[in-house]
C-alpha positions in Angstrom: 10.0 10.6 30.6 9.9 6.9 31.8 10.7 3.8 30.6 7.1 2.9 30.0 5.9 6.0 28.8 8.9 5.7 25.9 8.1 2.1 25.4 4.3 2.9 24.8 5.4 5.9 22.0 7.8 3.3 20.2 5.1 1.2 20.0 3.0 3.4 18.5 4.8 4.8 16.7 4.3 8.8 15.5 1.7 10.0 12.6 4.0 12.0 10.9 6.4 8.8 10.4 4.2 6.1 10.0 5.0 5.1 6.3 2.3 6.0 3.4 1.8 3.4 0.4 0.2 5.0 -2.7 -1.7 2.3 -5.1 -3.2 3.7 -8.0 -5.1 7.4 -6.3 -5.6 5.3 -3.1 -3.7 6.4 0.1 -2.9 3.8 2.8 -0.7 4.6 6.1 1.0 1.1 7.6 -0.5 0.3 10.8 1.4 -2.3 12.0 3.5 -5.3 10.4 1.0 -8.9 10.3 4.1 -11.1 9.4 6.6 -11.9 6.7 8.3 -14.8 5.3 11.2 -14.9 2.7 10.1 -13.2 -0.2 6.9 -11.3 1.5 5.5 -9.3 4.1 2.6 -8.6 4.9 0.8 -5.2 6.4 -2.3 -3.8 8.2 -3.0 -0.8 6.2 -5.9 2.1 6.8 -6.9 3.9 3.5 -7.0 7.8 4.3 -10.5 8.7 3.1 -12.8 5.8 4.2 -10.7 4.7 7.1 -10.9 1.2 6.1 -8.4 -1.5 6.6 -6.7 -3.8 4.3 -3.7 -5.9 4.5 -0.9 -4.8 2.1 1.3 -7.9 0.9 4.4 -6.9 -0.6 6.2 -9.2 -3.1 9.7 -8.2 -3.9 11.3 -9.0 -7.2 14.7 -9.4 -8.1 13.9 -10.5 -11.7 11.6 -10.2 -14.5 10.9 -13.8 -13.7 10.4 -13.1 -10.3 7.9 -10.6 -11.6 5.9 -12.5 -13.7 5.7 -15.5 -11.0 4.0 -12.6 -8.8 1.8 -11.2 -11.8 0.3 -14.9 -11.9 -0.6 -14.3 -8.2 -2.4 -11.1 -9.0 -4.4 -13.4 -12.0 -5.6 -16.0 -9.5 -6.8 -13.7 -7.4 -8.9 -11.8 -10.1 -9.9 -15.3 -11.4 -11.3 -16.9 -7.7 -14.5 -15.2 -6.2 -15.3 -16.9 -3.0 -16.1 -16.1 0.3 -13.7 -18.2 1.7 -10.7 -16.5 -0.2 -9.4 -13.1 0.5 -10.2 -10.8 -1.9 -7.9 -8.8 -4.3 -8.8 -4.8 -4.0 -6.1 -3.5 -5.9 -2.4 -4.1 -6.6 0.3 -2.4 -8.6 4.2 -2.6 -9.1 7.0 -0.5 -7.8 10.5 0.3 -8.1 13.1 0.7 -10.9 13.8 -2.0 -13.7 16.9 -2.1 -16.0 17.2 -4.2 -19.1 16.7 -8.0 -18.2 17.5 -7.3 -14.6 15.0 -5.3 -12.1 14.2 -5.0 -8.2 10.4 -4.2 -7.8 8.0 -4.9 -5.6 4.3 -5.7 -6.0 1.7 -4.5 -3.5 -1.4 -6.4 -3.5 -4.5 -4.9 -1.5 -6.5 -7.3 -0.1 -9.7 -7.6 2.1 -8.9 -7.9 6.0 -10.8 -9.9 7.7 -10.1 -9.2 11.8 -10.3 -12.8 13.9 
Protein backbone atom coordinates (compact mmCIF):
# COMPACT_ATOMS: atom_id res chain seq x y z
CA UNK A 1 0.00 0.00 0.00
CA UNK A 2 1.27 3.70 -0.42
CA UNK A 3 1.89 6.39 1.50
CA UNK A 4 -1.29 8.14 0.60
CA UNK A 5 -3.45 5.42 0.59
CA UNK A 6 -2.22 4.76 4.51
CA UNK A 7 -2.45 8.43 5.18
CA UNK A 8 -6.14 8.59 3.83
CA UNK A 9 -7.09 5.20 6.37
CA UNK A 10 -5.40 7.01 9.37
CA UNK A 11 -7.37 9.72 8.73
CA UNK A 12 -10.37 8.06 8.80
CA UNK A 13 -9.93 6.12 10.91
CA UNK A 14 -11.71 2.29 11.08
CA UNK A 15 -15.50 1.62 12.27
CA UNK A 16 -14.69 -1.01 14.46
CA UNK A 17 -12.25 1.54 16.50
CA UNK A 18 -13.89 4.60 16.34
CA UNK A 19 -14.66 5.23 20.14
CA UNK A 20 -18.58 4.84 21.33
CA UNK A 21 -19.89 7.29 24.11
CA UNK A 22 -23.05 5.96 25.87
CA UNK A 23 -25.29 8.91 27.59
CA UNK A 24 -28.24 7.78 29.22
CA UNK A 25 -29.82 4.72 26.31
CA UNK A 26 -28.33 7.05 23.63
CA UNK A 27 -25.40 5.69 21.47
CA UNK A 28 -22.86 8.17 19.88
CA UNK A 29 -19.52 7.10 17.82
CA UNK A 30 -16.76 10.12 17.84
CA UNK A 31 -16.35 11.48 14.45
CA UNK A 32 -13.68 13.56 14.69
CA UNK A 33 -12.02 15.83 17.52
CA UNK A 34 -13.57 19.95 17.08
CA UNK A 35 -10.93 21.26 19.65
CA UNK A 36 -9.87 21.25 23.28
CA UNK A 37 -8.53 23.55 25.72
CA UNK A 38 -7.23 22.85 29.38
CA UNK A 39 -9.92 21.25 31.09
CA UNK A 40 -12.16 20.28 27.86
CA UNK A 41 -12.53 18.90 24.62
CA UNK A 42 -14.82 18.98 22.53
CA UNK A 43 -16.26 16.17 19.86
CA UNK A 44 -18.37 15.66 16.63
CA UNK A 45 -20.48 12.88 17.62
CA UNK A 46 -23.27 10.86 15.27
CA UNK A 47 -26.02 9.12 17.42
CA UNK A 48 -26.41 5.42 16.05
CA UNK A 49 -30.20 5.35 15.46
CA UNK A 50 -31.12 8.72 13.95
CA UNK A 51 -27.71 9.51 12.48
CA UNK A 52 -27.75 12.87 13.86
CA UNK A 53 -24.87 14.90 14.95
CA UNK A 54 -24.05 16.53 18.14
CA UNK A 55 -20.91 17.89 19.63
CA UNK A 56 -19.90 15.98 22.78
CA UNK A 57 -17.94 18.35 25.33
CA UNK A 58 -16.15 16.58 27.86
CA UNK A 59 -15.37 18.23 31.21
CA UNK A 60 -12.92 16.39 33.35
CA UNK A 61 -12.92 16.57 37.12
CA UNK A 62 -10.37 16.00 39.44
CA UNK A 63 -12.56 17.08 42.48
CA UNK A 64 -15.95 17.23 43.87
CA UNK A 65 -15.45 20.86 43.49
CA UNK A 66 -14.38 20.57 40.11
CA UNK A 67 -17.69 18.65 39.73
CA UNK A 68 -19.95 20.88 40.97
CA UNK A 69 -18.34 23.97 39.00
CA UNK A 70 -19.27 21.75 35.91
CA UNK A 71 -22.84 20.71 37.27
CA UNK A 72 -23.53 24.65 37.31
CA UNK A 73 -22.68 24.54 33.58
CA UNK A 74 -25.12 21.86 32.94
CA UNK A 75 -27.88 24.41 35.02
CA UNK A 76 -27.24 27.32 32.76
CA UNK A 77 -27.75 25.53 29.98
CA UNK A 78 -31.16 23.98 31.18
CA UNK A 79 -31.97 27.57 32.35
CA UNK A 80 -31.15 29.67 28.74
CA UNK A 81 -33.49 28.93 25.76
CA UNK A 82 -32.31 30.96 22.87
CA UNK A 83 -31.60 30.59 19.47
CA UNK A 84 -28.54 32.08 19.68
CA UNK A 85 -27.17 29.60 22.34
CA UNK A 86 -26.39 25.99 21.75
CA UNK A 87 -28.63 23.89 23.13
CA UNK A 88 -28.13 21.19 25.98
CA UNK A 89 -29.51 17.57 24.68
CA UNK A 90 -28.33 15.56 27.36
CA UNK A 91 -25.37 15.18 29.69
CA UNK A 92 -24.31 12.77 32.33
CA UNK A 93 -21.21 11.97 34.59
CA UNK A 94 -18.54 9.35 34.28
CA UNK A 95 -15.84 7.69 36.04
CA UNK A 96 -14.95 6.48 39.57
CA UNK A 97 -15.23 8.77 42.78
CA UNK A 98 -13.61 8.00 46.25
CA UNK A 99 -14.38 9.72 49.41
CA UNK A 100 -13.66 13.59 49.09
CA UNK A 101 -11.45 12.92 46.10
CA UNK A 102 -12.77 11.76 42.49
CA UNK A 103 -11.64 11.85 38.61
CA UNK A 104 -14.92 12.08 36.47
CA UNK A 105 -15.80 13.45 33.62
CA UNK A 106 -19.03 15.16 32.42
CA UNK A 107 -20.36 14.72 28.81
CA UNK A 108 -22.59 17.33 27.74
CA UNK A 109 -24.61 16.73 24.35
CA UNK A 110 -25.24 19.63 22.67
CA UNK A 111 -26.88 20.88 19.32
CA UNK A 112 -24.37 21.21 16.34
CA UNK A 113 -24.77 23.66 14.34
CA UNK A 114 -22.35 23.09 10.93
CA UNK A 115 -20.86 26.66 9.58
Amino acid sequence: MNTLGLSMILKMGCLCTRESININGSKYIVKERLGEGGFSCVDLVEETSTKKRYALKRITCHSVDDQKIAMQEVNYYKKLRHPSIIELVDSTFKGKQKNCTSKQTLYQCLSFVQM
